[in-house]
KOLPALUM-823544 format. One line per 10 residues: number of its first residue (from 0); their letters; for each residue x, y, z of N, C-alpha, C. Coordinates in nm, 2 decimals, decimal comma. Example, Ala and Ser with C-alpha at 12.3 -4.5 7.8 and 13.67 -1.06 7.14 Angstrom:
2
0> AS> 1,32:-0,57:0,78:1,23:-0,45:0,78:1,32:-0,33:0,78; 1,28:-0,22:0,71:1,37:-0,11:0,71:1,29:0,00:0,79 .
END
This chain:
73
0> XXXXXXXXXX> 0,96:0,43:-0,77:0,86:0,49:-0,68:0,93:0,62:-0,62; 0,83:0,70:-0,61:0,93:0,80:-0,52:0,93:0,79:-0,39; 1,07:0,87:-0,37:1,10:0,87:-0,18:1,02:0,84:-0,14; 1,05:0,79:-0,01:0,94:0,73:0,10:0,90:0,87:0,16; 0,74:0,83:0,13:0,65:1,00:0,25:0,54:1,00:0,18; 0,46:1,07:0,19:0,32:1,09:0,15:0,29:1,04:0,00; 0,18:0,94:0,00:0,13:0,89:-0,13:0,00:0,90:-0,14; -0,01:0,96:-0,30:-0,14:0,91:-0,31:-0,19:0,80:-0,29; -0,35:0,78:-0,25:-0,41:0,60:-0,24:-0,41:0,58:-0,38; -0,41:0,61:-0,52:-0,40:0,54:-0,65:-0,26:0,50:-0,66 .
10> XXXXXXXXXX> -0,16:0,58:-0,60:-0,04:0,58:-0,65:0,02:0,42:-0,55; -0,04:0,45:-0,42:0,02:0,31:-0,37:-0,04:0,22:-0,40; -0,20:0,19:-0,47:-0,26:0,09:-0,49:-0,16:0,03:-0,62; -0,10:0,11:-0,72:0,00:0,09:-0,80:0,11:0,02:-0,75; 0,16:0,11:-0,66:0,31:0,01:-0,63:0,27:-0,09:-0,56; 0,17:-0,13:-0,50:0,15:-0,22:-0,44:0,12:-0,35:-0,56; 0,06:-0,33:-0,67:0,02:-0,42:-0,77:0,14:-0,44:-0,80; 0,25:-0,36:-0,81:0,42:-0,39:-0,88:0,49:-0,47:-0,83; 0,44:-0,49:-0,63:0,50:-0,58:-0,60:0,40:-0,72:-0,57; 0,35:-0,72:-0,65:0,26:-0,83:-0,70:0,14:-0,88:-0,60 .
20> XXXXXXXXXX> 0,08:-0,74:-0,55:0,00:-0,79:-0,46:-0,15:-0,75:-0,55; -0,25:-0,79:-0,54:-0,39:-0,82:-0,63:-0,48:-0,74:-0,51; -0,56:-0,66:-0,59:-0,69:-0,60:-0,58:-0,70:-0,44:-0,58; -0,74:-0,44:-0,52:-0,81:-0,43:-0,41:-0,97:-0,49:-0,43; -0,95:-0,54:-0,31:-1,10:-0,62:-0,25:-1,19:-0,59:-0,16; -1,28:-0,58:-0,17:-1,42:-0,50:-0,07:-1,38:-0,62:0,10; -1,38:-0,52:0,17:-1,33:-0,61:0,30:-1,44:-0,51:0,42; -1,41:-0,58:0,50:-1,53:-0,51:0,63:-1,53:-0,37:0,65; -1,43:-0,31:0,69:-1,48:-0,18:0,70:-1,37:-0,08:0,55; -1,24:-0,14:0,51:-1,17:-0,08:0,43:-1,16:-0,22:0,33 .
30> XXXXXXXXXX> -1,10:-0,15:0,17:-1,06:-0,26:0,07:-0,92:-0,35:0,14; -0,89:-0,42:0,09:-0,78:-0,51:0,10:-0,71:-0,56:-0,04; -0,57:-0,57:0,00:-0,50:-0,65:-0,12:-0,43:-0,74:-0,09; -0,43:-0,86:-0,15:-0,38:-0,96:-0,14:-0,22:-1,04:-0,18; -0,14:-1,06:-0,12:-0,03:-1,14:-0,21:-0,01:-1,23:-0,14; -0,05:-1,38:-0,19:0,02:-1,49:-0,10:-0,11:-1,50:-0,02; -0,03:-1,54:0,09:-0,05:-1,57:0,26:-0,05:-1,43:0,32; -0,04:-1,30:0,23:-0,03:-1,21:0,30:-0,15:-1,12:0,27; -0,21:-1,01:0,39:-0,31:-0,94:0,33:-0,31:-0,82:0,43; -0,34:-0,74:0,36:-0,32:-0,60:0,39:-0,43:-0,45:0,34 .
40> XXXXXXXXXX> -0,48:-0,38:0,47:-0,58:-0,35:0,48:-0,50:-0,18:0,39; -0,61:-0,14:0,31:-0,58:-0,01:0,24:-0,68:0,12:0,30; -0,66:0,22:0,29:-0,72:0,35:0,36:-0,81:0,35:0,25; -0,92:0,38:0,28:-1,06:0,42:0,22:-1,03:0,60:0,18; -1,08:0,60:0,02:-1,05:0,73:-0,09:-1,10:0,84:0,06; -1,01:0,93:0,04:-1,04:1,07:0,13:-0,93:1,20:0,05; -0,97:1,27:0,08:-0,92:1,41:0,03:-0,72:1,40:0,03; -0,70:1,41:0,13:-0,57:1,37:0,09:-0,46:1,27:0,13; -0,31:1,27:0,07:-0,23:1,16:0,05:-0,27:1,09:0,18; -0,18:0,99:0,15:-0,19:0,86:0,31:-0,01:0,93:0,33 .
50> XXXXXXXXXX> -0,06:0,93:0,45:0,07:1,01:0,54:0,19:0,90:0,56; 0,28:0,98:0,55:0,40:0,93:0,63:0,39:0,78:0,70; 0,36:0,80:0,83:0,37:0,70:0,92:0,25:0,61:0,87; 0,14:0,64:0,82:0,05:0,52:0,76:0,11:0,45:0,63; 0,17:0,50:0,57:0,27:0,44:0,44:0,35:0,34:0,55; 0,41:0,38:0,65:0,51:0,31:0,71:0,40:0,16:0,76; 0,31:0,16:0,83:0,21:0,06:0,87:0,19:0,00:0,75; 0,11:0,00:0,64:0,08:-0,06:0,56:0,20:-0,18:0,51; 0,37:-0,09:0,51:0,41:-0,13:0,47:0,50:-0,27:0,55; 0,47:-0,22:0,64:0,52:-0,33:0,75:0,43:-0,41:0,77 .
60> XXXXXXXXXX> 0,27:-0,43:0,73:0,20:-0,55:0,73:0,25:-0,60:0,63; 0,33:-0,52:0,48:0,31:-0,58:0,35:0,42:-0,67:0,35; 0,52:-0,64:0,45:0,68:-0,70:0,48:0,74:-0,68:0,35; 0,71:-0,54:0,29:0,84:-0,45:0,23:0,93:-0,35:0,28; 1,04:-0,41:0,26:1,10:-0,28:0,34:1,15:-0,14:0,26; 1,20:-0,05:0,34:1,14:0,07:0,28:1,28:0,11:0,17; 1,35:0,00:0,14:1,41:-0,02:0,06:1,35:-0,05:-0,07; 1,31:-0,19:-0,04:1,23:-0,23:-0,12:1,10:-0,16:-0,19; 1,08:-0,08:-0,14:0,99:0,01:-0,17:1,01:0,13:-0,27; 1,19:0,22:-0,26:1,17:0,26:-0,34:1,26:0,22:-0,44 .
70> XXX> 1,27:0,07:-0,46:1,28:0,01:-0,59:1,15:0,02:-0,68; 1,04:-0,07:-0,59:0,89:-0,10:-0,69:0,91:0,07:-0,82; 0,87:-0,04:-0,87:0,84:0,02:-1,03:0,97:0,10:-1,12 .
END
């Protein structure tokens, strides 16, 4: 994966599937992906990357750390 900081939403929906999380799923107001007991809300497609500090949120619902992160893939 590259360095931690701005991602595209295709590209993290990717590493997110690497660390074996499933979907994305139609959820109330954004999609959702699944791994386990765990679930975690994704940014709805917009013009550009998912910033910095939103990479950081997602990923601390996902309980990867940002180590682990740029291992995926």
């Amino acid at each position: 994966m590259p360095p931690f900081g701005p991602i595209s939403r295709r590209k993290l929906i990717q590493a997110l599937r690497a660390a074996r999380f499933e979907g994305p799923y139609t959820g109330t107001d954004h999609e959702i992906m699944r791994r386990r007991d765990v679930t975690i809300r994704i940014p709805n497609p917009h013009r550009g990357d998912v910033s910095r500090g939103l990479l950081a949120e997602i990923l601390k619902q996902a309980g990867i750390s940002r180590r682990e992160w740029e291992r995926i893939r």
